[in-house]
One Martini backbone bead per residue (centre of mass of N, CA, C, O) as a GRO file, in nm:
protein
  329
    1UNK     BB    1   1.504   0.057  -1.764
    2UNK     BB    2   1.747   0.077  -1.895
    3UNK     BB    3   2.117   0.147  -1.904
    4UNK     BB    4   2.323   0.141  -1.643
    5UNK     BB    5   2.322   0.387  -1.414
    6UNK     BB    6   2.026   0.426  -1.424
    7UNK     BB    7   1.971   0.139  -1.352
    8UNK     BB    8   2.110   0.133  -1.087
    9UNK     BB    9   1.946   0.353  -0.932
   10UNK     BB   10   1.664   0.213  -0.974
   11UNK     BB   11   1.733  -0.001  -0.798
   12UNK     BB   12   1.828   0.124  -0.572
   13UNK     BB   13   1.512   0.292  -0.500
   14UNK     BB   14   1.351   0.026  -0.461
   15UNK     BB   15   1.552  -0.072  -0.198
   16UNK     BB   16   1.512   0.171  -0.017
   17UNK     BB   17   1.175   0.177  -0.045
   18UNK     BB   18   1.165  -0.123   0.113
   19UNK     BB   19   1.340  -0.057   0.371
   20UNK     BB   20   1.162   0.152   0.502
   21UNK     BB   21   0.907  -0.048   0.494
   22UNK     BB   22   1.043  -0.267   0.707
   23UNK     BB   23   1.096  -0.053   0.920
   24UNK     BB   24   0.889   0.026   1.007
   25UNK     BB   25   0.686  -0.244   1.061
   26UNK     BB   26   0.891  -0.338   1.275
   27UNK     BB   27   0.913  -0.092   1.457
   28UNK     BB   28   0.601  -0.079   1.496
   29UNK     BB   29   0.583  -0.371   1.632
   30UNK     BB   30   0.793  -0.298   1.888
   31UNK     BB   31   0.562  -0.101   1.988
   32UNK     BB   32   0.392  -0.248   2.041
   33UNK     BB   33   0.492  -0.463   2.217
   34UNK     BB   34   0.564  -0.211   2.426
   35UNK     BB   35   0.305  -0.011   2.453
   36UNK     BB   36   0.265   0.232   2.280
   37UNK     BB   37   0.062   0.114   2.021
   38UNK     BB   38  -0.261   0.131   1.963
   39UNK     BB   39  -0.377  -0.138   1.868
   40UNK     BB   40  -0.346  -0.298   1.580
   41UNK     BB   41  -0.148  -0.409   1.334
   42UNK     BB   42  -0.121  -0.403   0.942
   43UNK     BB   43   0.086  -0.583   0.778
   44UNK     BB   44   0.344  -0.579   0.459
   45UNK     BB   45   0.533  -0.787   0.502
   46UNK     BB   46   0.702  -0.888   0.197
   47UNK     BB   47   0.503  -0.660   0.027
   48UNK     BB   48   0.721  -0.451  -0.108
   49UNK     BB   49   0.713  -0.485  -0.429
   50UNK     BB   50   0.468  -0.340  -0.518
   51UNK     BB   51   0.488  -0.070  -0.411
   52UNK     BB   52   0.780   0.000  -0.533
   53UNK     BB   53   0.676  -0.023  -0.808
   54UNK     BB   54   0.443   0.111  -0.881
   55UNK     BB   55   0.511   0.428  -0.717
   56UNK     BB   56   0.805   0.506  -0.921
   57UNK     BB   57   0.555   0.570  -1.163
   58UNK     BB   58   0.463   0.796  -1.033
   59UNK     BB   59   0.314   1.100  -0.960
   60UNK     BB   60   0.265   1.331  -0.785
   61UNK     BB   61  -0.041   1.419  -0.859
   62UNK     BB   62  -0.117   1.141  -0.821
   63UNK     BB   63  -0.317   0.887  -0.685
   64UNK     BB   64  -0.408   0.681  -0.377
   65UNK     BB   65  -0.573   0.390  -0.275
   66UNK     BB   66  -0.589   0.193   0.036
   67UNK     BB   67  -0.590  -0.016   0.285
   68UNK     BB   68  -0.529  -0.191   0.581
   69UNK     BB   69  -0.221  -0.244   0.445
   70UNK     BB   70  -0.049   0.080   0.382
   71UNK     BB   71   0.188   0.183   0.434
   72UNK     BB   72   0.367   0.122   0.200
   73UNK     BB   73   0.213   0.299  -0.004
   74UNK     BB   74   0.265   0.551   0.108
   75UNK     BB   75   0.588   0.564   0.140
   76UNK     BB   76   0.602   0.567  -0.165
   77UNK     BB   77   0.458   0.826  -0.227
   78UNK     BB   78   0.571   1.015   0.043
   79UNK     BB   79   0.446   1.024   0.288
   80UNK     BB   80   0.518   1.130   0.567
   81UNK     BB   81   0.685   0.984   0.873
   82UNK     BB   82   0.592   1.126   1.102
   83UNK     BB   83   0.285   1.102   1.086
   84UNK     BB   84   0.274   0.812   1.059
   85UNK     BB   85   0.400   0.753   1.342
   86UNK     BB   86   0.196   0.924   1.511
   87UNK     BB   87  -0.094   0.826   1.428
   88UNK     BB   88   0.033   0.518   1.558
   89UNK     BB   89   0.028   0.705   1.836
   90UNK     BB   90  -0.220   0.920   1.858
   91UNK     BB   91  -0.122   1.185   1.793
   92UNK     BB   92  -0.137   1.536   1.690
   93UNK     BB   93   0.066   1.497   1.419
   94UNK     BB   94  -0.081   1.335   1.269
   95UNK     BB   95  -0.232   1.289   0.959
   96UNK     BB   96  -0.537   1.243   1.156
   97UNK     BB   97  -0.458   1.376   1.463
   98UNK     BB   98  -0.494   1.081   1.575
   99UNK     BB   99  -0.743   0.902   1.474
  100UNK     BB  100  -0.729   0.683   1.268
  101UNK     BB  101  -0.477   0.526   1.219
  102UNK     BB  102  -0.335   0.279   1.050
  103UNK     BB  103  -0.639   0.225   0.871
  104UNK     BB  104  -0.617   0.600   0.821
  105UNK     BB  105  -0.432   0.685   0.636
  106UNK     BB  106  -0.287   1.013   0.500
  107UNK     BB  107  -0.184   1.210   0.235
  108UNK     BB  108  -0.272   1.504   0.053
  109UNK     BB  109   0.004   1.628  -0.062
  110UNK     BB  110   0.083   1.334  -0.219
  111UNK     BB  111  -0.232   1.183  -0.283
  112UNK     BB  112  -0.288   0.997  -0.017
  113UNK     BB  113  -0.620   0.944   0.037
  114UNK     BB  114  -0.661   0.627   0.197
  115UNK     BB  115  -0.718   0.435   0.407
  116UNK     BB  116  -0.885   0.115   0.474
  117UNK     BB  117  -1.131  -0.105   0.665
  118UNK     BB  118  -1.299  -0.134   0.429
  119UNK     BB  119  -1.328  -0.368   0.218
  120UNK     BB  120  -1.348  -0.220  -0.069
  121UNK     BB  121  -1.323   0.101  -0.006
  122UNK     BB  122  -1.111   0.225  -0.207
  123UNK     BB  123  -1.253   0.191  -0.495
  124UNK     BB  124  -1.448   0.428  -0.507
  125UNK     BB  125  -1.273   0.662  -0.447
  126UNK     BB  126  -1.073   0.618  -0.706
  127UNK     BB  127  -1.290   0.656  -0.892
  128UNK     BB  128  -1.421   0.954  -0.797
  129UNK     BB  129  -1.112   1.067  -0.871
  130UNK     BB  130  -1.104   1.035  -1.146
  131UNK     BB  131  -1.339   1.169  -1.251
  132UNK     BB  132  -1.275   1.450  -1.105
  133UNK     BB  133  -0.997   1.439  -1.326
  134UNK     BB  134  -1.167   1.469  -1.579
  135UNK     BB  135  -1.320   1.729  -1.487
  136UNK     BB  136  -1.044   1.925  -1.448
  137UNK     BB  137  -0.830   1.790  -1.705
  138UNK     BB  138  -0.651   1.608  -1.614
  139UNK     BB  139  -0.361   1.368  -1.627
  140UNK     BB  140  -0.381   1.238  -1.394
  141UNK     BB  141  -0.396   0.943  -1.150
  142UNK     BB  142  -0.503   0.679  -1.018
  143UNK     BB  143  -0.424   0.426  -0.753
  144UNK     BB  144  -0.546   0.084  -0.648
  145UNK     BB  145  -0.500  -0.069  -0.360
  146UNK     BB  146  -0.577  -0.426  -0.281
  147UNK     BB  147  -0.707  -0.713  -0.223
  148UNK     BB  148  -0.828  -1.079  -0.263
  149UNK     BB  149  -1.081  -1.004  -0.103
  150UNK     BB  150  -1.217  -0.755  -0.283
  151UNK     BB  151  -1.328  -0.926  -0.517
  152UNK     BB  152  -1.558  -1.047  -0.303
  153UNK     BB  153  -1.674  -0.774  -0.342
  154UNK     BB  154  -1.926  -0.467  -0.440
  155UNK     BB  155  -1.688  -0.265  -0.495
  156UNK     BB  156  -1.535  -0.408  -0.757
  157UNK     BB  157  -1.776  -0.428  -0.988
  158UNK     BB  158  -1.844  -0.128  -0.962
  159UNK     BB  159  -1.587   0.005  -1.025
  160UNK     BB  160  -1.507  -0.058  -1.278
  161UNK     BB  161  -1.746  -0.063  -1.438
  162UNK     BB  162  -1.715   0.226  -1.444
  163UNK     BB  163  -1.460   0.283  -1.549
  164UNK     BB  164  -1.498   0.131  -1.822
  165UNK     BB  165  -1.718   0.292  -1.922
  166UNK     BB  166  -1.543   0.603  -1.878
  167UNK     BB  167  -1.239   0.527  -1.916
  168UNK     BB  168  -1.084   0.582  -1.656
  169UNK     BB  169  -0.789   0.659  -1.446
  170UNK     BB  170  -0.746   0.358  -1.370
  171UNK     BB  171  -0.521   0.167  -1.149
  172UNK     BB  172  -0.548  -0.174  -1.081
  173UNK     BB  173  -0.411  -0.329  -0.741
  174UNK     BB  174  -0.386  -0.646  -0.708
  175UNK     BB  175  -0.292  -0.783  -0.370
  176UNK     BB  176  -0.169  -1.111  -0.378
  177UNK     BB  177  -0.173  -1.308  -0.074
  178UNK     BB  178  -0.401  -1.563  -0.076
  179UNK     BB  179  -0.522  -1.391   0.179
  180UNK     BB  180  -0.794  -1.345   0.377
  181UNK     BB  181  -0.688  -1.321   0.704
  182UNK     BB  182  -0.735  -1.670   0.750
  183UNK     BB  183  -0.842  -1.720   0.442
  184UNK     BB  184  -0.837  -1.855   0.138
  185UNK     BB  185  -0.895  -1.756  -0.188
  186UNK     BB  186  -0.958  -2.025  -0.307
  187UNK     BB  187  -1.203  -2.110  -0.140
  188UNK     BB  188  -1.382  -1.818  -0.176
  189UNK     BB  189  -1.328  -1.847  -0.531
  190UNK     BB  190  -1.456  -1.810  -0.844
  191UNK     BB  191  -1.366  -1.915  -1.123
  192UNK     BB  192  -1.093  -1.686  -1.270
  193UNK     BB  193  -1.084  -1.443  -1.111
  194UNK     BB  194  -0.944  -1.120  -1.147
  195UNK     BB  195  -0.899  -1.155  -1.431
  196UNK     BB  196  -1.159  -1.249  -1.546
  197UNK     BB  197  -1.352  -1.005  -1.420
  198UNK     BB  198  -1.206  -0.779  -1.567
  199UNK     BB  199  -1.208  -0.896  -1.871
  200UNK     BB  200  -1.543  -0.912  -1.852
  201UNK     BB  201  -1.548  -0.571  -1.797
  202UNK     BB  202  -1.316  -0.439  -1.999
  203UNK     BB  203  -1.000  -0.489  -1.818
  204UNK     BB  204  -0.734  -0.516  -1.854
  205UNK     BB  205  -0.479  -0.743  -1.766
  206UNK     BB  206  -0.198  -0.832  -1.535
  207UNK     BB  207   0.045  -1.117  -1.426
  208UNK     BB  208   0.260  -1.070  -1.159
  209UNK     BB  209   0.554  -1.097  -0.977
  210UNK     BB  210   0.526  -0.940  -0.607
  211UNK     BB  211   0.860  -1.057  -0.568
  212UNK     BB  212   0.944  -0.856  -0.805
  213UNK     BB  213   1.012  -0.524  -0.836
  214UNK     BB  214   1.075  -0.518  -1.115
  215UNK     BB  215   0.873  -0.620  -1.256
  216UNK     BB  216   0.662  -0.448  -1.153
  217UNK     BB  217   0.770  -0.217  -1.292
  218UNK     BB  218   0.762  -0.296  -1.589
  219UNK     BB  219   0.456  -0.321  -1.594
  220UNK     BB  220   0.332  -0.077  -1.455
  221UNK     BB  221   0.453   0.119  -1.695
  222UNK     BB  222   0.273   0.023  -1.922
  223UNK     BB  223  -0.002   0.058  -1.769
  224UNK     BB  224   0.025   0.378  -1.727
  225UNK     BB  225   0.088   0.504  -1.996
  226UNK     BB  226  -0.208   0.379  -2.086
  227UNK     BB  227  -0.385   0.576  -1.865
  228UNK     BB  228  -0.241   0.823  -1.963
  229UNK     BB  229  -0.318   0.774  -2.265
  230UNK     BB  230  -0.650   0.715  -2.250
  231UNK     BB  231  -0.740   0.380  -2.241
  232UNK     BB  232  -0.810   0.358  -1.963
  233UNK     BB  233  -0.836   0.086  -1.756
  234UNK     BB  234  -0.634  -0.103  -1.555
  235UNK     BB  235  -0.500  -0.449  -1.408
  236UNK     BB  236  -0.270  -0.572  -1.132
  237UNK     BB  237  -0.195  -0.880  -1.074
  238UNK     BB  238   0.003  -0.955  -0.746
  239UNK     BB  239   0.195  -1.178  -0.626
  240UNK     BB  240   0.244  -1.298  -0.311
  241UNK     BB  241   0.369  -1.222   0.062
  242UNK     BB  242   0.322  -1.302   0.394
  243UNK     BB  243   0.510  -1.343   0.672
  244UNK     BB  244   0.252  -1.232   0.889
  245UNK     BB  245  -0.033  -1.233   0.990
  246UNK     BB  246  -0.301  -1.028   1.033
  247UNK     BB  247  -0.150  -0.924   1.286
  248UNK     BB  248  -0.007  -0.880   1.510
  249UNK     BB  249  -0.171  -1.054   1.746
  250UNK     BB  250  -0.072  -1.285   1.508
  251UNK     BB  251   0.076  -1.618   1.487
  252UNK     BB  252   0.001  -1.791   1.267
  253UNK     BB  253  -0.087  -2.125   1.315
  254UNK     BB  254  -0.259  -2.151   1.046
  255UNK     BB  255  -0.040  -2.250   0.894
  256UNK     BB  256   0.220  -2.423   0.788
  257UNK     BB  257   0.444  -2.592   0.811
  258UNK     BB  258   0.731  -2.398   0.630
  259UNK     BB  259   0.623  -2.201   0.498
  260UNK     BB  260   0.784  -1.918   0.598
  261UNK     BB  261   1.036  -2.036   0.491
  262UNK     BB  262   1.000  -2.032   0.193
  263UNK     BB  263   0.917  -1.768   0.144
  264UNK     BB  264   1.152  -1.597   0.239
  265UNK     BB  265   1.340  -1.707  -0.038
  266UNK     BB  266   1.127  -1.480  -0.161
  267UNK     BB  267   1.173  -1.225  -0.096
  268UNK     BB  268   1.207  -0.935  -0.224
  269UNK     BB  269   1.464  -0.814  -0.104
  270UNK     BB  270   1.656  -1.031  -0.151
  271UNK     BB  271   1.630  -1.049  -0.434
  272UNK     BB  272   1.745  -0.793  -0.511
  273UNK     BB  273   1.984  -0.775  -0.384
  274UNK     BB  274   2.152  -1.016  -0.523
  275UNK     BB  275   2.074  -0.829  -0.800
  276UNK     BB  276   2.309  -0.630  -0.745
  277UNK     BB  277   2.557  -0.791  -0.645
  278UNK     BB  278   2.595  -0.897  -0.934
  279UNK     BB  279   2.596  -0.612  -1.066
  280UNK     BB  280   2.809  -0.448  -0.880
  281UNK     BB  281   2.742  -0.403  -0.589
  282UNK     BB  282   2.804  -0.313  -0.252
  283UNK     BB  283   2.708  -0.406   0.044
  284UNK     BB  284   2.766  -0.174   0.170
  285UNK     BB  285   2.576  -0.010   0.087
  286UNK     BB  286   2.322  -0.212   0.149
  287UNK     BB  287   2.353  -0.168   0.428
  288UNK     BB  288   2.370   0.154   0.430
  289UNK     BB  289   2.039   0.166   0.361
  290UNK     BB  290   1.925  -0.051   0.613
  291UNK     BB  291   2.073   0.133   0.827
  292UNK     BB  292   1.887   0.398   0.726
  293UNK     BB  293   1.652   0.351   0.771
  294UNK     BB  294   1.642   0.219   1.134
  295UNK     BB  295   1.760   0.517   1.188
  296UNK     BB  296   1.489   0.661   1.114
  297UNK     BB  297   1.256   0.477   1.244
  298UNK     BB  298   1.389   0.520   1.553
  299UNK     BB  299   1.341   0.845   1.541
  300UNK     BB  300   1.018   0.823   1.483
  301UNK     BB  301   0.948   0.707   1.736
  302UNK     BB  302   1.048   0.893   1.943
  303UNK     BB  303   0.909   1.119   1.854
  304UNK     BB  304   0.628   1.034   1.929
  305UNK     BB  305   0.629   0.956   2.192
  306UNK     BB  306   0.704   1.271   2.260
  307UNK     BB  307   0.436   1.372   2.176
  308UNK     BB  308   0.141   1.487   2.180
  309UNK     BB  309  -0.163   1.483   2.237
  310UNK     BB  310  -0.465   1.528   2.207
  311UNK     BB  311  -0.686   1.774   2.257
  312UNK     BB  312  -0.976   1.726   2.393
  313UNK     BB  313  -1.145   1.970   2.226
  314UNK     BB  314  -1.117   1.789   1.930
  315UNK     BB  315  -1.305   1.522   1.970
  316UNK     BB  316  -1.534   1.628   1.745
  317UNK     BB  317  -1.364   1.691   1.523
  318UNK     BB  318  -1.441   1.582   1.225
  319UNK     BB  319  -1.743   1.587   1.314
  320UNK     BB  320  -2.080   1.538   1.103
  321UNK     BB  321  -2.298   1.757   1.169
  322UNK     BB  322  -2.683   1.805   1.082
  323UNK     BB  323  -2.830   1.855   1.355
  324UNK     BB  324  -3.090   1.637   1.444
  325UNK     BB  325  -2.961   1.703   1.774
  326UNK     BB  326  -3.110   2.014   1.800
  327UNK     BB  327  -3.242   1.992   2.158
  328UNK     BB  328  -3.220   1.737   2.288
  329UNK     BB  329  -3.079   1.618   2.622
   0.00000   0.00000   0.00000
């Protein structure tokens, strides 16, 4: 990570971004809970180190494409703070005109393809957008983030299977946070889970501790470096830990007692913190970036509420006519 101020910025650039994503996630939470905003919300608190470590390492015009618990995904890619905040209040500013919602942002501006609510439903896009940057002759690569549940559906299979034989610049990297909504992923997971299967498709993998925001990008950065140098896709399998339930709606009573307290003693965010103070950081610093996190978070909820909503008029719009029903009554 080099040494001195430089590594002292970085690690302060990635406590930066982590605290943004909890931030938002946390407030996003109250807003739900205030009946701001509609529908529930799948949240990433606690796996906050996944996300910028790896997207630290991208360029700007590099591709992500994320699951249904993406916020933090886009917030590190760079996507817009105040469209995000909108269109979890499907107002009419949002990046997907408020019609998305949660599990369903955008932001082509920056590469961010989009989240997806359906289960491994980001990996063949982000396979045909690799496809399509080869064929474009870009340098640019797509870098995949999905959870240890989507490695037991058929677009995990397809998804590698097709990139490894094309050689395709597509970094996957599987969030394992242990469990697939409510279920234990070591239950419903045969063989040697994501390792075993990505290298037995040919696509080399390393498993990473994705509470260690630090190792996760330093282990991202060479596994990147290979696929922007065209040895193929890559794989990185980072373990994590979810603090809160599998939706906002969710308390999460079928944990075992004690789990998520132990857990919290190892969540990224503290863990960097520890590490920046260790290093001669001050706290103070680190408090005003905490601060100032909560306090942009809080002011993009502000600016939401008072967004207008889409109009009505455009209800239909970005809905795929075929002809099929014209002349219908």
């Amino acid at each position: 990570m080099g040494s001195g101020g430089d590594n002292r910025a970085r690690l302060l650039a990635l406590y930066a971004t982590m605290c943004r994503i909890r931030a938002f996630e946390e407030t996003a939470l109250a807003a739900h809970r205030a009946g701001e905003i509609p529908g529930p919300l799948h949240v990433s608190i606690g796996q906050e180190g996944v996300a910028a470590g790896v997207c630290i390492n991208l360029r700007a015009d590099d591709r992500i494409t994320s699951n249904h618990r993406g916020h933090g995904h886009a917030l590190a890619k760079g996507a817009g703070l105040q469209g995000m905040m909108e269109e979890l209040f499907g107002r009419a500013g949002g990046h997907c005109g408020g019609k998305g919602g949660s599990m369903h942002i955008a932001d082509f501006s920056v590469g961010m393809l989009g989240a997806n609510g359906v289960v491994a439903g980001g990996i063949p896009i982000a396979v045909g957008a690799a496809q399509g940057l080869r064929l474009l002759g870009s340098s640019a690569i797509v870098c995949c983030f999905f959870g240890d549940g989507a490695i037991n559906r058929g677009p995990f299979l397809e998804g590698l299977n097709w990139a490894a034989l094309y050689e395709l610049p597509v970094l996957f990297v599987c969030e394992d946070n242990g469990v697939a909504a409510f279920t234990r992923a070591e239950s419903v997971t045969a063989g040697a889970g994501v390792l075993g299967r990505a290298e037995a498709l040919g696509v080399p993998a390393a498993s990473v501790d994705g509470n260690d925001a630090v190792l996760v990008d330093e282990t991202a950065a060479r596994l990147i470096a290979e696929v922007r140098g065209g040895s193929g896709p890559r794989l990185l399998h980072a373990s994590t830990y979810r603090l809160t339930g599998h939706t906002s709606t969710d308390p999460a009573h079928w944990r075992e007692a004690g789990e998520v307290e132990t857990a919290r003693m190892q969540e990224p965010i503290l863990r960097l913190r520890a590490r920046l103070l260790a290093e001669g950081a001050s706290m103070k610093a680190l408090d005003t970036i905490e601060g100032d996190a909560r306090a942009e978070m809080s002011a993009a909820r502000a600016a939401a509420l008072a967004a207008p909503w889409p109009d009505l008029a455009t209800a239909w719009d970005d809905v795929q006519d075929d002809g099929a029903l014209q002349g219908v009554a």
